[in-house]
Each structure stands twice: as structure tokens, then as C-alpha cells.
C-alpha positions in Angstrom: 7.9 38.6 -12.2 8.5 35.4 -10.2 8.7 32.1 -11.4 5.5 30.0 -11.5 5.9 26.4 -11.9 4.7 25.1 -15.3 2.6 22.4 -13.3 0.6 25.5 -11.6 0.0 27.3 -15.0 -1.6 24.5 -16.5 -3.8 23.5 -13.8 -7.4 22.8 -15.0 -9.7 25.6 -14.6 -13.3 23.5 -14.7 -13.9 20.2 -13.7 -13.8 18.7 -17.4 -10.1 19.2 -18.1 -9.2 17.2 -14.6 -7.1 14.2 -15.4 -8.3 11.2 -14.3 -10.6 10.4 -11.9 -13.9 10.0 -13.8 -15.2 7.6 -10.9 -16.2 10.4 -8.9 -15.9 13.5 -11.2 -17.6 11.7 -14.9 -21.2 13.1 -15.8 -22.4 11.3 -12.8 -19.7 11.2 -10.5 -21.2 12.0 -6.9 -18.0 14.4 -6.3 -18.8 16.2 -9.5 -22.8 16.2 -8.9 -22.1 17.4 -5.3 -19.7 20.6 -6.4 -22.2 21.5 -8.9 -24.9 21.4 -6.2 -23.3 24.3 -4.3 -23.7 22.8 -1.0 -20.4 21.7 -0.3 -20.1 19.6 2.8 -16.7 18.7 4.5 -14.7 16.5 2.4 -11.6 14.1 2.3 -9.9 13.4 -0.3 -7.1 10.5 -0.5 -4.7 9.0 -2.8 -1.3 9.9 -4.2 0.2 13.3 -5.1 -0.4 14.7 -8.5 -3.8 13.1 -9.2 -5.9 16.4 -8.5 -6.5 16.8 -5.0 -5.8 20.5 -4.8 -6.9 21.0 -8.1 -10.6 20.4 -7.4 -9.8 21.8 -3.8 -9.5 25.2 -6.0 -12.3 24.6 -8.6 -14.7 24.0 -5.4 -13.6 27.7 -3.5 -14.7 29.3 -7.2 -18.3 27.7 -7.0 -18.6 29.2 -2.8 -19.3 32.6 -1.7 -16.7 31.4 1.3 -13.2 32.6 0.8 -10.5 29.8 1.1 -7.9 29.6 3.2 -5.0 27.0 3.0 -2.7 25.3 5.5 0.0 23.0 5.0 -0.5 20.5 7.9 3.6 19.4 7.9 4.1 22.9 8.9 1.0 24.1 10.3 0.0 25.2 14.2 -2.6 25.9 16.1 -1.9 29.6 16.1 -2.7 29.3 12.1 -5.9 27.3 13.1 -7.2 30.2 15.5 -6.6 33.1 12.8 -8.7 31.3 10.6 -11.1 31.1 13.2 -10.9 34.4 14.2 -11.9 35.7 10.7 -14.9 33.8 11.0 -18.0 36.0 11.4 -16.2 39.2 10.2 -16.0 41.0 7.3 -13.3 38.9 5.9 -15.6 35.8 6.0 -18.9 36.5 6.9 -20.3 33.1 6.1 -17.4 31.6 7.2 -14.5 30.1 5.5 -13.3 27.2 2.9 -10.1 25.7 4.4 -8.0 23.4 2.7 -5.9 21.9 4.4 -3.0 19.7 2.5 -1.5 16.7 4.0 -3.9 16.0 7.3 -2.5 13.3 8.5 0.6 15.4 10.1 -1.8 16.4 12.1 -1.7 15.5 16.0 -4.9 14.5 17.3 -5.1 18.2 19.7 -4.7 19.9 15.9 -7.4 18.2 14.1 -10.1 18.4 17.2 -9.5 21.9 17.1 -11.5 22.1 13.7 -14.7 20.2 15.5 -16.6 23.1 16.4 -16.0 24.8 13.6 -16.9 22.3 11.2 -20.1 21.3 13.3 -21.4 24.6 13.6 -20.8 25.2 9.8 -18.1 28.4 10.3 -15.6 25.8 8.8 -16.0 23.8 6.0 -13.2 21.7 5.6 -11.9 20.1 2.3 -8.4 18.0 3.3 -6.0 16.1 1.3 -3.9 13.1 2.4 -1.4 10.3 1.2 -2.4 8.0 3.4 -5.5 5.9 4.2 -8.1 8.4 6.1 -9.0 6.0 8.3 -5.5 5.0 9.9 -4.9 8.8 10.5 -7.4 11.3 10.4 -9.2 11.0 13.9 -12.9 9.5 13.8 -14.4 12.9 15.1 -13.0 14.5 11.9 -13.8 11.5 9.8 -17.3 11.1 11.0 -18.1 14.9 9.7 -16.6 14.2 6.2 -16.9 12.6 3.3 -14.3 10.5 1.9 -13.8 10.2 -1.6 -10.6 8.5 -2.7 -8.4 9.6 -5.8 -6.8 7.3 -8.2 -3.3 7.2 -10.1 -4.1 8.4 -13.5 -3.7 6.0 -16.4 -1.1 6.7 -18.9 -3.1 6.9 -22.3 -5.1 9.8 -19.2 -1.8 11.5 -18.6 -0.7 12.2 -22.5 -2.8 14.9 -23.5 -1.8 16.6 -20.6 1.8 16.1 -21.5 1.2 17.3 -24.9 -0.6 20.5 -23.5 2.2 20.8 -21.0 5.2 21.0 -24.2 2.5 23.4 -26.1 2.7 25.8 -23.2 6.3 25.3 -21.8 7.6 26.0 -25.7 5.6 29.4 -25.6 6.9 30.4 -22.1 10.2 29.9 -23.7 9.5 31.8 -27.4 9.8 28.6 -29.3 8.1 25.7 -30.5 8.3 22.1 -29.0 9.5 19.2 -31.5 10.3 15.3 -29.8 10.7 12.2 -31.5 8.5 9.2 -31.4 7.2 8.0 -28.3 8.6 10.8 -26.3 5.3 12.0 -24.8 4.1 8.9 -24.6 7.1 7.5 -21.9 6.7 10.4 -20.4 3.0 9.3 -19.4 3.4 6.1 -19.0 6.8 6.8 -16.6 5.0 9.7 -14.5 3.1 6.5 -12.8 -0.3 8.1 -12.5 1.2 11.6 -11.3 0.2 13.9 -13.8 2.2 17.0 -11.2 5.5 14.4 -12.6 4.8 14.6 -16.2 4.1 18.5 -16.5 7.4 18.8 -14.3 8.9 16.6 -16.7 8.2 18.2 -19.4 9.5 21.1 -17.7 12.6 20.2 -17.2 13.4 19.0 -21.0 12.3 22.0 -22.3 14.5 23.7 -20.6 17.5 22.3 -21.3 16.5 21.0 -24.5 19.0 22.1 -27.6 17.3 25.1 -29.7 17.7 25.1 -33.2 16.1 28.8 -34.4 13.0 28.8 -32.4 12.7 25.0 -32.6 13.3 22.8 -28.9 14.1 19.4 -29.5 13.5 16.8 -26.9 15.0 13.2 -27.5 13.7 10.2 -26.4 17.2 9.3 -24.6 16.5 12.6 -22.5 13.1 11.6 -22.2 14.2 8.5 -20.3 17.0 10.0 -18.8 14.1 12.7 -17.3 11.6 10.3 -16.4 13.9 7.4 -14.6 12.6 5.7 -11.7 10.1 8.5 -11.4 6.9 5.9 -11.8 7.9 4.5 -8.3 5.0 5.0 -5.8 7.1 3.7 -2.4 7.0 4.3 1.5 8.3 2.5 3.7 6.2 3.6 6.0 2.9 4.0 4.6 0.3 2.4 2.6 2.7 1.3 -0.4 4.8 -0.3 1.2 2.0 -2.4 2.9 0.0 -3.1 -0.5 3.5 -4.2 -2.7 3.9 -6.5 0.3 0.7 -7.8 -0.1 0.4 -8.0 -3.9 3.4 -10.3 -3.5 2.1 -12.7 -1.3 -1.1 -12.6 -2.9 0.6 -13.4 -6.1 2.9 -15.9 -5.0 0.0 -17.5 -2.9 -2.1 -17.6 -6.1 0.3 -19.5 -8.4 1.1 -16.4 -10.8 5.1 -16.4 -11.1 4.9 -13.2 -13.5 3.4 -10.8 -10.7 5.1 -12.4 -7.9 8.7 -11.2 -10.4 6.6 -7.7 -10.5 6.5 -6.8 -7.2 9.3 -8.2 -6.2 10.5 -5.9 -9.0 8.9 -3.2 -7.2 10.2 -3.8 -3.7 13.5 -4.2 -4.7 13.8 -1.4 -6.9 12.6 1.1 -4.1 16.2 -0.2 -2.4 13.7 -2.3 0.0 16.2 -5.6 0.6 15.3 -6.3 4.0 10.9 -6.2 3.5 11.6 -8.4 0.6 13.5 -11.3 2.2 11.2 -11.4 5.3 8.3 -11.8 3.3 9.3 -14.4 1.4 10.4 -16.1 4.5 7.0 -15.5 5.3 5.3 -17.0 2.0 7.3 -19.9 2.3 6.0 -20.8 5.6 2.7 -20.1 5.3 1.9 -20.7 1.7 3.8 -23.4 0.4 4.1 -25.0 3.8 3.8 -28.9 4.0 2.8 -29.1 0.2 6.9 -29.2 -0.7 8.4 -28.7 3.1 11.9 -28.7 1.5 10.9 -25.2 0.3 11.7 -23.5 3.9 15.3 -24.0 4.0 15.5 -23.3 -0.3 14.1 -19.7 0.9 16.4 -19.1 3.5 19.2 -19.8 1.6 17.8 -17.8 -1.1 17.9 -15.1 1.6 21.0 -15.7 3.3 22.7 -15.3 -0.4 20.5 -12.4 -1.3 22.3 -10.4 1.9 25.3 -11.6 1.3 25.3 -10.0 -2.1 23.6 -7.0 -1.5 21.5 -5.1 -4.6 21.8 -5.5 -6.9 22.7 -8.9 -7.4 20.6 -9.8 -4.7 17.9 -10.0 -6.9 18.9 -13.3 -8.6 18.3 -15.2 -5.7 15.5 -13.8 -4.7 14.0 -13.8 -8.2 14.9 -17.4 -7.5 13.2 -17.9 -4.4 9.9 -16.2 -5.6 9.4 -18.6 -9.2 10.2 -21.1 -7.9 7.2 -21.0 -4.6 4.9 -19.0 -7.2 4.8 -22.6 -9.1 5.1 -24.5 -6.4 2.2 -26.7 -4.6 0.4 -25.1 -1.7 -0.7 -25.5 1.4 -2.0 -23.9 4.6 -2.8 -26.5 6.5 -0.2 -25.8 9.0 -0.6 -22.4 10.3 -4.1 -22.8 10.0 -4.1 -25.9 12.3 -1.8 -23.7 14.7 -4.0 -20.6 14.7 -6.5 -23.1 15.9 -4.8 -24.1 18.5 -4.2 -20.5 19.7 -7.8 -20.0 19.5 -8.3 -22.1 21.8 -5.6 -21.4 23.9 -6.9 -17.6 24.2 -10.3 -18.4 24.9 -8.7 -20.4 28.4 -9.4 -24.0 26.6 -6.4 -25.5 27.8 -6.8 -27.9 31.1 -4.2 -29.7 33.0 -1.5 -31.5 31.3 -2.3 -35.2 31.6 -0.1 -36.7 34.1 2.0 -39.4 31.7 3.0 -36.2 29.8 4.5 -34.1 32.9 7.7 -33.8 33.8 9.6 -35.3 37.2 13.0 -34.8 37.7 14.0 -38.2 38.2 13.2 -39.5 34.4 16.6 -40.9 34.5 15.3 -43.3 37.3 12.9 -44.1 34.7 9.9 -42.3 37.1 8.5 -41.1 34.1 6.9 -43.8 32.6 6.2 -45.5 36.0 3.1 -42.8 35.1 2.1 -44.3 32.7 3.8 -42.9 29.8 4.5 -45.4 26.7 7.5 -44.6 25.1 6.9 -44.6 21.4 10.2 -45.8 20.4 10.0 -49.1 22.3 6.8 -49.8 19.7 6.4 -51.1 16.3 6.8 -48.1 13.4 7.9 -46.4 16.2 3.7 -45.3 17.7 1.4 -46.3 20.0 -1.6 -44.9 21.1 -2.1 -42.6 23.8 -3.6 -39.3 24.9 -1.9 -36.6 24.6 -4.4 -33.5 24.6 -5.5 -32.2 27.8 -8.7 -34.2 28.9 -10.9 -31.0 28.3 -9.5 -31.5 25.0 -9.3 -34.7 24.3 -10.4 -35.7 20.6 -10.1 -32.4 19.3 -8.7 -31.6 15.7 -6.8 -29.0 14.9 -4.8 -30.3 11.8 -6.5 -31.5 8.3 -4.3 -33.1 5.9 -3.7 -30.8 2.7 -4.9 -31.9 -0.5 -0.9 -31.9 -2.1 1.0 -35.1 -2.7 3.0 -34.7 0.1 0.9 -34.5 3.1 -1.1 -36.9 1.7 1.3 -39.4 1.6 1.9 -38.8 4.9 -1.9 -39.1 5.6 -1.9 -42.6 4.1 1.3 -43.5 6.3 -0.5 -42.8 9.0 -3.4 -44.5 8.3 -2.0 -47.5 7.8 0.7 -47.7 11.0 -2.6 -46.3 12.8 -5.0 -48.9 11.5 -7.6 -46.0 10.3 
């Protein structure tokens, strides 16, 4: 008999032992109220691994007369495509087919439009899985024929009866009963970080190696974390992860909230992700913290500089540094804002000549240049004098607005006063 992974025996077999995911599958989930319908249209289904994609995939092709067909899309052709298609009106599947296909967004674009007729005519109806947002990379003919519904990590306190179900079954697979001290199962769940496919495989593993005592299998905590380690990291550093830790920093940081600016720094950094972390706190400093505490842009890129010197892990301190200290810092945008302005501007052709006291001649040392007119601001009191220096289609606009922080409103009331305002 082969082997069948312990994750595959204990998939659900209705839509009421599904972990997680009670938004669309609860007593009135519209997933749930659709698959009991029996009118199944064409369906995407996103979020992480191990939160039940192929699970209800399977629970749907028991509810359809259609006979299911799966394709892995990472190594999937068109040549799979056209058997499928070429069953389609026979006696294998009169009324068509239900195809599943896992991982969609491998895909090429060529791939995915050869499911269009098929899915428009009704031969296909096509349920597919992917990792990564639908609507970065599943092609808007596909995505226009489907529904998207979007699967969530499952929550720990979700996960543990699942896990205790999983030790139940793994213990009779191996002629013995399960034992594990306190708050085994309960790490487990909580360390599996919403993939319940982790914690069954988890559990798995333990088992297995776990020391027998008569027909009792005793699984430590110790092994428990040994098992479970770093296996609650959701990271890619190329898809949507890495994007959303990226932005829960900033957003943290940016919102005054030094605990979950250290978290996903945590996060970043854990994943091995050095380099992501020190440009984006580069970034914060710029445009967050800004004019409110200017002193704060070479403090970061120090911060930075040290944290590549060192390397991980002791890069960390630094940067753990870098991120309290602008997460209770003052703020301030106005900066960039008043330079995204300005680029407005610029790319809707509002720029004009430059005016003539502001060009440049290439005999300033003959003192040419201010012969145009140009006053020299240094040869003034405090070192200003008025003149125009926006082009004249310009002239008077405003672009900058003094933050509300102590420091650029001290400069504000500098200003005022040299300028007379």
C-alpha cells in the first residue's frame, strides 16, 4: 500500500469540518450557499497554502455530475489542456468537466486563454487556486468569467482541533496512542501561522519519531518547538508578502506605533530579508519623519551603514534602533508632498521659460550674471531679498506648506519675520 500523507487522510469530507474561513463558508457564507446551490460557476480562490483551497475544490466535484480533472499549473502544458478538452462531449464527460487547476498564476497568458472557450460555452468549468493576488496574475479574460473569493490564514485557537484530530489519527496509523505535555498542541497551532497543511504535517512528523513507551507516543514540548521553528513565516520576496510586511512597517512607523514597527521589522528580518529592510527605512525616514526632526536622515543611514556592516544577525540592533526611535518620532510630509506637487505640474507641461536673472551665461566670472538682473542674496541683510524665481507662468504658486512640528515651524516664523510676513 503506498504511503498517504497524514494531511490527505484527514482532509474534511463536508463543508462543516473546513478550518477556517467562515466568511465565505459559515451558515451564510455566499461560497457555501453557492456549492449548495448546485450551480457552480467558475471560481477563484486566493490566499496562502494550507487554508483549504483544494479542500473545497474536492467537496465541490462531490456535489457535480461533472467529473474533475486536475492540473498543476507549475508543471502543466497545453497538451494537458487539449486532453481535457478533448473528453469534453464524450462519454468520459458528457456534460463536460470540473477542472481544478492549482497554482494559476504559472500560467502564461497563451495557457490561460486557451480555457476561454471552454469556460464561456460551459464545457469547462473552472475552479483555480493561487498564492498570489488574482488580479496581478490571472489575465482579465479569465478573471472576468470567475468569481473570486479570497481565503484567509486560519486562526490558531481554529487550527487546534484539527491538530488534536491529526495526533488521534497519526497514533492509530502507528498502533498506539498519542500522549504530549502541556501546550504541545497548542504551539503547534499557534506556530503553523494559519496553515493548517503545517500543523497536520507537524504532527506528522513527531509522531513519528516520537519515543514509544508500550503503545504510548510521547511528544515533548521541546520537540514540539524544535518541529514547528520558523514554520509560522509567510515570506516571498517576490510576491505579495513581501509587499504587505513592507507596507505594515511603514504604515506602523508612519503611525507612531514603535511595537509593530519592532514586529515587522521582526518579520523582514527573520525571513533573512537585510537589504528590503534598510531601504525602507531609508525610505520612512525621508518621507515620514522628514522636516519634523531633519537630523533623522543621516541617524538612519548610519543605522544602515552599521546594519551591513554587521550582517544578521546583529544587524538587527541597529536597525531595531533606527525604527523606535522614527516610530516615536514627530512627523511630517510636507516635503515630498510639496515635491510631488511640483512634478505634477511639471508632467502636465506647467513649466515656462526660466526667468532671465536665473539663467546661466558663461561669463558669470565677468560678473554678466547679475548685470541681468539677478540680486545676489548674500550681498543682503539675513542673507534674502526678494525676487522671482518661478517661471512667470508660475509665478506665485505654492507648492510647500509648513508642517505643523516644532521644527518647521520655527523655521516658518524665521521666515516670517526676515520676510516681513
Amino acid at each position: 500500500m503506498s504511503y498517504r500523507p497524514l494531511a490527505d487522510q484527514i482532509r474534511p469530507e463536508n463543508l462543516d469540518q473546513v478550518v477556517g474561513q467562515r466568511h465565505i463558508l459559515g451558515e451564510k457564507g455566499l461560497l457555501r450557499r453557492i456549492i449548495e446551490g448546485g450551480d457552480v460557476p467558475n471560481l477563484i480562490f486566493y490566499g496562502p497554502s494550507g487554508t483549504g483551497k483544494t479542500t473545497v475544490a474536492n467537496l465541490i466535484a462531490k456535489r457535480t455530475n461533472r467529473p474533475l480533472r486536475r492540473l498543476n499549473a507549475t508543471t502543466a502544458s497545453i497538451a494537458d489542456i487539449k486532453d481535457i478538452v478533448g473528453d469534453i462531449g464524450t462519454m468520459l464527460a458528457p456534460q463536460g468537466v470540473l477542472l481544478y487547476l492549482d497554482e494559476i498564476q504559472y500560467f502564461n497568458k497563451k495557457q490561460q486563454q486557451s480555457l476561454l472557450e471552454f469556460m464561456e460555452n460551459g464545457g469547462i468549468t473552472l475552479i483555480a487556486s493561487t498564492t498570489e493576488n488574482p488580479y496581478f496574475y490571472v489575465y482579465n479574460a479569465v478573471l472576468s468569467r470567475s468569481t473570486v473569493f479570497e481565503f484567509k490564514p486560519v486562526e490558531a485557537a481554529q487550527v487546534l482541533p484539527a491538530v488534536e484530530r491529526a495526533f488521534s489519527l497519526m497514533a492509530q496509523r502507528l498502533g498506539g496512542r498519542a500522549q504530549w505535555e502541556p501546550g504541545v498542541a497548542e504551539h503547534i497551532a499557534a506556530a503553523c501561522g494559519g496553515d493548517v497543511r503545517k500543523a497536520v504535517n507537524a504532527v506528522e512528523l513527531l509522531l513519528q519519531a516520537a519515543p514509544r513507551q508500550g503503545d504510548v507516543l510521547t511528544v515533548t514540548l521541546e520537540d514540539a518547538r524544535m518541529a514547528a521553528q520558523r514554520s509560522a513565516m509567510r515570506y516571498d520576496r517576490a510576491g505579495d508578502d513581501h509587499y504587505d510586511i513592507l507596507s505594515a512597517l511603514q504604515k506602523s512607523i508612519r503611525g507612531s506605533d514603535p511595537d509593530a514597527a519592532c514586529h515587522y521589522l521582526a518579520r523582514l528580518l527573520e525571513a533573512g530579508d537585510l537589504i528590503s529592510a534598510c531601504r525602507r527605512l531609508m525610505v520612512i525616514a525621508c518621507e515620514d519623519v522628514g522636516l519634523a526632526y531633519p537630523q533623522i536622515i543621516p541617524i538612519v543611514k548610519a543605522c544602515v551603514d552599521a546594519a551591513n556592516m554587521l550582517g544578521l544577525p546583529e544587524a538587527r540592533i541597529p536597525l531595531g534602533d533606527a525604527a523606535v526611535l522614527m516610530a516615536t518620532a514627530p512627523k511630517s510630509n510636507s516635503a515630498h508632498l510639496a515635491l510631488d506637487a511640483a512634478l505634477a505640474d511639471v508632467r502636465r507641461g506647467r513649466t515656462g521659460d526660466y526667468p532671465r536673472h536665473l539663467q546661466n551665461r558663461h561669463a558669470d566670472s565677468a560678473g554678466l550674471e547679475r548685470e541681468q538682473g539677478y540680486l545676489y542674496p548674500h550681498d543682503f541683510p539675513n542673507h534674502w531679498v526678494e525676487q522671482q524665481y518661478l517661471p512667470d507662468a508660475l509665478a506665485g504658486t505654492r507648492y510647500y506648506t509648513y508642517g505643523e512640528n516644532k521644527a518647521e515651524q520655527a523655521a516658518r516664523r524665521y521666515w516670517e519675520e526676515i520676510k516681513g510676513r
